[in-house]
N, C-alpha and C positions, 0 to 999 in steps of 0.2 A: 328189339332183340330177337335174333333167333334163336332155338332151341332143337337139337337132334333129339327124336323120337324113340325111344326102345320101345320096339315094336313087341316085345313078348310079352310087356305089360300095359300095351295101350287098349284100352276100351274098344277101339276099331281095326285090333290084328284080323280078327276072323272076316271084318267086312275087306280089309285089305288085302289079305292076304288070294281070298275069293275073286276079288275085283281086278285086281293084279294082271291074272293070267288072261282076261280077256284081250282080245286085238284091240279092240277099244272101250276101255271102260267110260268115255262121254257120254253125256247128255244132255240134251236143250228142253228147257220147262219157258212159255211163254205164258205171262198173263198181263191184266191190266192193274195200272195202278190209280185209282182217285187221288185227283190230283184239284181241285175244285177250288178251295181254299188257295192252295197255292200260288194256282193262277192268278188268281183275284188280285191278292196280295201283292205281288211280284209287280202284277200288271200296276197298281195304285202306286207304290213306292219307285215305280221306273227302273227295280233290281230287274237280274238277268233272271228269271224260270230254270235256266240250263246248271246253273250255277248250284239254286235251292234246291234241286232234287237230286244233283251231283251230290251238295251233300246228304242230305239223304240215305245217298244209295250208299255213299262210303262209311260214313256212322255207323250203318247196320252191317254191314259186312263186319264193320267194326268190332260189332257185339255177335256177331254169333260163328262161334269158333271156327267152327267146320270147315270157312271157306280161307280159312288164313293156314291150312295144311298145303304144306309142297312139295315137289319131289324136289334134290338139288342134281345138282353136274356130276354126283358122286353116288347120285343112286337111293342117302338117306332119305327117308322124311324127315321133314322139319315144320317146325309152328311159327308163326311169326307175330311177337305180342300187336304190332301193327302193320297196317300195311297204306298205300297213298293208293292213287289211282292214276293211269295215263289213258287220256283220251284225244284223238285226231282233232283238232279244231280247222275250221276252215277260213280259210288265208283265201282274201280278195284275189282276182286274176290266178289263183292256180288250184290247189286240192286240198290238201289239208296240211298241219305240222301235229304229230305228235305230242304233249305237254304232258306233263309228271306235275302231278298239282299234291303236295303234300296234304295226309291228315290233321287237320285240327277239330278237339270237340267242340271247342269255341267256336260259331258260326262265324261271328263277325270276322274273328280271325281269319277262319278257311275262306270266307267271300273273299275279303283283301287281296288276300292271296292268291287265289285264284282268278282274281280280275285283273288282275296283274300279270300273269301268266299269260293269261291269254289274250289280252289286249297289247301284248308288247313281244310279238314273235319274231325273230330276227326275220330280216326280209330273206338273207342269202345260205342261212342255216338248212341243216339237212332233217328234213319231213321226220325220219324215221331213227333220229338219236337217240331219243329216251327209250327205243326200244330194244336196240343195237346195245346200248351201257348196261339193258339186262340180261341180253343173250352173253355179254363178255365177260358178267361177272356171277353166272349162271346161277343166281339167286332171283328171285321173284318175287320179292315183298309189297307186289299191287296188285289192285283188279284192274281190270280195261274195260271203258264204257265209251260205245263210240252211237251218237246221235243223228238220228234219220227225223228230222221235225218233217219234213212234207209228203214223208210216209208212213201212212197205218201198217202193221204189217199182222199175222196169226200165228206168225211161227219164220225161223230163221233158220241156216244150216250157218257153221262155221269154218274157215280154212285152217289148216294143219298145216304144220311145218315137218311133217316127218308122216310117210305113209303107216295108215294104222293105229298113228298114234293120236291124243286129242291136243292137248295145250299144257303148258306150266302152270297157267292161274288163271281164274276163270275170266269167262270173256260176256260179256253185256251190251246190250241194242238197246235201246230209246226209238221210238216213233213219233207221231203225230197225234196229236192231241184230239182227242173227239169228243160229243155228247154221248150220253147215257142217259135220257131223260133229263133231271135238271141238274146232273151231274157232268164232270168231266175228268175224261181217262186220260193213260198214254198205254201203250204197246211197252213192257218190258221181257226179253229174251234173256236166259245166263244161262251158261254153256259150264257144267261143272265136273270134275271128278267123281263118279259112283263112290270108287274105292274113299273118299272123304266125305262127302257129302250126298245126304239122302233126302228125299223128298219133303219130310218133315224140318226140316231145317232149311230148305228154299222159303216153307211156308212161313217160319217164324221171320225170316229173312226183308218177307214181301209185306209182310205187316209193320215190321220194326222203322219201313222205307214210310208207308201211308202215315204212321204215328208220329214221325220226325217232321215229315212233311206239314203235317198240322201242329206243330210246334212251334215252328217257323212264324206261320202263316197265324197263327195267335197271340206270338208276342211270345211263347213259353223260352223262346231261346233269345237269349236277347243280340239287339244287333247293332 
């Protein structure tokens, strides 16, 4: 469900109203994620990785408010009790398609679903629909994570659609998996609104991603 914002008694009028007038209030925070467990795990039960820390990353989004604020077609802010994710999947012989992979808290659920998505893309479908159905109906109730496994990256810039301006809802990279000693990372980038979202709330953001992840990867969520 969405919800319009009165702005004159929201907790974040003064950071909004501040942030607002900049030409762009974006910004990109890259770090790494321990992913160690997961791997392992993923790796021994023959699940997808791409999948476990998809969800993951949507869960926390899930849970922490900040990044489920958006501007709409009409100028309000709005909150969105939920939101899914669309990420590029890559299709044999060509580039990528688009998919809209619904939130569930239920893992098993979201895996299904999402295995399903994405192992079953029409062949002759257009790459960029799920993303076109939200510029049409200029609501935003997702994040977007789009995945580079065969590359490590430090940092990322992202593309606009409007000079000046940054994005509707934030935007996410995934990389390539590395050591850390006898650890293992991945590269994650998210590209957010100032005016909504502040540095301390990436942080709780990027823990909330390592904590699920290891939930998975113990059995805490069952599958």
């Amino acid at each position: 469900m969405k919800h319009i914002i009165d702005i004159d008694t929201w907790e974040r009028r003064d950071n909004y109203g501040f942030f607002r007038t900049f030409l762009n209030s974006w910004y990109s925070v890259t770090t790494e994620i321990d992913c160690t467990e997961a791997s392992a795990a993923a790796k021994q039960s023959g699940h997808s990785f791409f999948l476990y820390y998809l969800y993951a990353v949507l869960r926390s989004a899930n849970e922490v408010d900040e990044l489920r604020y958006r501007t709409d077609k009409n100028g309000q802010v709005v909150f969105h009790d939920r939101v899914d994710i669309i990420s590029p999947i890559a299709v044999p012989g060509k580039t990528f398609y688009t998919v809209r992979i619904p939130y569930h808290e239920d893992f098993k659920h979201f895996y299904a679903e999402a295995y399903a998505l994405i192992t079953n893309i029409p062949e002759d479908g257009d790459p960029y629909n799920a993303e076109r159905v939200l510029m049409q109906q200029g609501d935003y109730d997702v994040v977007h994570l789009s995945a580079v496994p065969k590359m490590y990256f430090t940092s990322t810039t992202y593309t606009v659609a409007e000079a000046g301006n940054g994005c509707s809802h934030p935007l996410m990279t995934t990389g390539k998996v590395v050591s850390r000693g006898e650890r293992l990372v991945f590269p994650l980038s998210i590209y957010v609104n100032h005016a909504f979202v502040d540095g301390s709330h990436l942080a709780s953001f990027f823990e909330k991603i390592e904590k699920h992840l290891k939930e998975i990867s113990h059995g805490q969520v069952v599958f």
